[in-house]
C-alpha positions, 0 to 999 in steps of 0.5 A, a space after each residue: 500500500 502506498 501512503 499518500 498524505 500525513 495530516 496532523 492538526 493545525 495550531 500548537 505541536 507538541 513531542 507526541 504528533 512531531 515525533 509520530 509524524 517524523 515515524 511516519 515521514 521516514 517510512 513514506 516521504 510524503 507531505 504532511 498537512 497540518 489542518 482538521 481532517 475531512 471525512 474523505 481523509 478518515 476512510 481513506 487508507 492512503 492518508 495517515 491521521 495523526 492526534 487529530 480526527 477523534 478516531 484510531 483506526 490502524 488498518 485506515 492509518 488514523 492515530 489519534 487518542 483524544 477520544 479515549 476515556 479518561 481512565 484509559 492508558 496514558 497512550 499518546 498519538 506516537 504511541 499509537 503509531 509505533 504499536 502499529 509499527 509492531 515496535 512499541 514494547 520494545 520501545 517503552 523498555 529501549 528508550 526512557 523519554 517516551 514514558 514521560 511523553 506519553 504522561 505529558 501529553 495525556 496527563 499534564 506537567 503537574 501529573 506528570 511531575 508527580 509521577 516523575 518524582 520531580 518538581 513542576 519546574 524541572 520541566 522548564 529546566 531541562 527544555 532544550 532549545 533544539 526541541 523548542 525550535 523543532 517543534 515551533 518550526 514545525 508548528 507554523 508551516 502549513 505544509 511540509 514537502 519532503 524538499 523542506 529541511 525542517 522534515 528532512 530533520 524530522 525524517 532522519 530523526 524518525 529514521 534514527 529512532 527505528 533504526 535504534 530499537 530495532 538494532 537494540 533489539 538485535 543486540 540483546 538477541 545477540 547479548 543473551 548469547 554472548 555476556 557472561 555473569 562473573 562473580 568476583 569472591 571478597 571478603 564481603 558480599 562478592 562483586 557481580 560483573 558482565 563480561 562481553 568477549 571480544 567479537 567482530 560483530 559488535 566492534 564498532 560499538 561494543 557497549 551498546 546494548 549493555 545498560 538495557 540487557 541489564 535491565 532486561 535480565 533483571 539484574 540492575 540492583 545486584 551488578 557492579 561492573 562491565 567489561 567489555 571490548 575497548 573499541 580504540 585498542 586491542 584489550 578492554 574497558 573495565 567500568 563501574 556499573 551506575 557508578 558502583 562505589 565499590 570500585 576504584 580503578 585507580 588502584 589498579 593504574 600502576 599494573 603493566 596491563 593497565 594501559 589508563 586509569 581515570 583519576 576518578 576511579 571509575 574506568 580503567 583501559 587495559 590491555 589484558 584479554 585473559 578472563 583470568 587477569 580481568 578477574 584479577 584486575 576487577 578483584 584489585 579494584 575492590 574498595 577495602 581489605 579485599 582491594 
């Protein structure tokens, strides 16, 4: 089916109908039409209606929420959109953002603050210039072409945002077949680390993947360190896990193998590739008797 027209509604944008629209201009390089939807665009499958038109109708490519009742799930217009996608669950677990802009969007700021455990103002705070020249750019153009540059920017990030959780996803495929749990024996509680043996097919980007594979495997509250390929040198990094205070890798920067240290403690670079050794470095890296 060849997709013809995205029309979104006129007046004020928000993150939800800008990122939906930039999916779907990335999928169809099609103009998108900013105004009220006729009837003829709701029943016609070759135009996608996004956060407007009081109708979600995947198989006539009409995404809008605002109908829904209030107790409904916080799902917003690009919500709708990546579940038609079939990417939507990977998405809630791959990136953090939407959650919020899901409750922004359905729920408010003060609801939203709450939710977040944050103060109302944070908002403000944390605004970036690049998303409010974005989405005000976006706002005030009628009519958008493929030729335009403020959608090509909206393509390529809707280019990017597929491109990352489909990629993750291959990732963790690959991860659950590859990382290994060690555990390092102190004279306390031990220190857990995951390790990723170097391999061709994760060279270019060997961390990526290793923050969310944690936290799909459940294993966030118990880790403390990653080792993983370094991708400027022929050895690995050793990292601490969210900052674990129970390592200090500057103990470890006066071994021969020991290529950098940060002074800060919380990364060294090593050019040892025996598990053994690593294990010997994690091990006198330990804050306290056991460093």
């Amino acid at each position: 089916m060849t997709i013809r027209l995205i029309v979104t509604h006129p007046g004020g944008a928000h993150k939800d109908d800008f990122l939906a629209c930039s999916l779907l201009a990335h999928l169809h390089g099609v103009p998108i039409q900013r105004r009220d939807p006729t009837e003829r665009d709701l029943i016609d499958i070759k135009t996608c209606v996004v956060d407007v038109g009081g109708s979600h109708d995947p198989k006539l490519n009409n995404f809008d929420h605002h109908q829904f009742p209030r107790d409904a799930p916080p799902l917003c217009a690009l919500s709708l959109v990546l579940k038609h996608l079939g990417v939507y669950e990977d998405a809630l677990s791959f990136c953090a953002w939407l959650r919020p802009a899901e409750w922004l969007d359905t729920l408010g700021p003060n609801e939203t603050a709450k939710l977040m455990d944050i103060s109302r103002s944070a908002f403000n705070d944390l605004n970036s210039p690049i998303d409010i020249s974005l989405i005000n750019r976006f706002a005030n153009q009628l009519e958008l072409k493929p030729d335009n540059p403020i959608y090509q920017i909206m393509a390529m990030i809707g280019e990017d945002i597929l491109n990352y959780i489909r990629t993750l996803r291959g990732r963790l495929d690959f991860l659950q077949h590859h990382a290994k749990w060690w555990t390092i024996e102190t004279t306390g509680d031990p220190i857990v680390a995951l390790f990723l043996e170097q391999n061709s097919g994760i060279e270019n980007n060997p961390s990526f993947g290793i923050n969310a594979y944690i936290s799909e495997q459940n294993k966030t509250e118990e880790i403390h360190a990653l080792v993983y390929p370094d991708r400027r040198g022929g050895g690995y990094g050793l990292t601490r896990y969210e900052d674990c205070p129970r390592l200090n890798f500057c103990q470890i920067e006066d071994q021969d193998d020991v290529r950098f240290a940060h002074k800060r403690g919380f990364v060294a670079k090593v050019e040892a590739t025996d598990p053994v050794r690593l294990k010997e470095l994690l091990a006198a890296a330990i804050v306290g008797p056991a460093g």
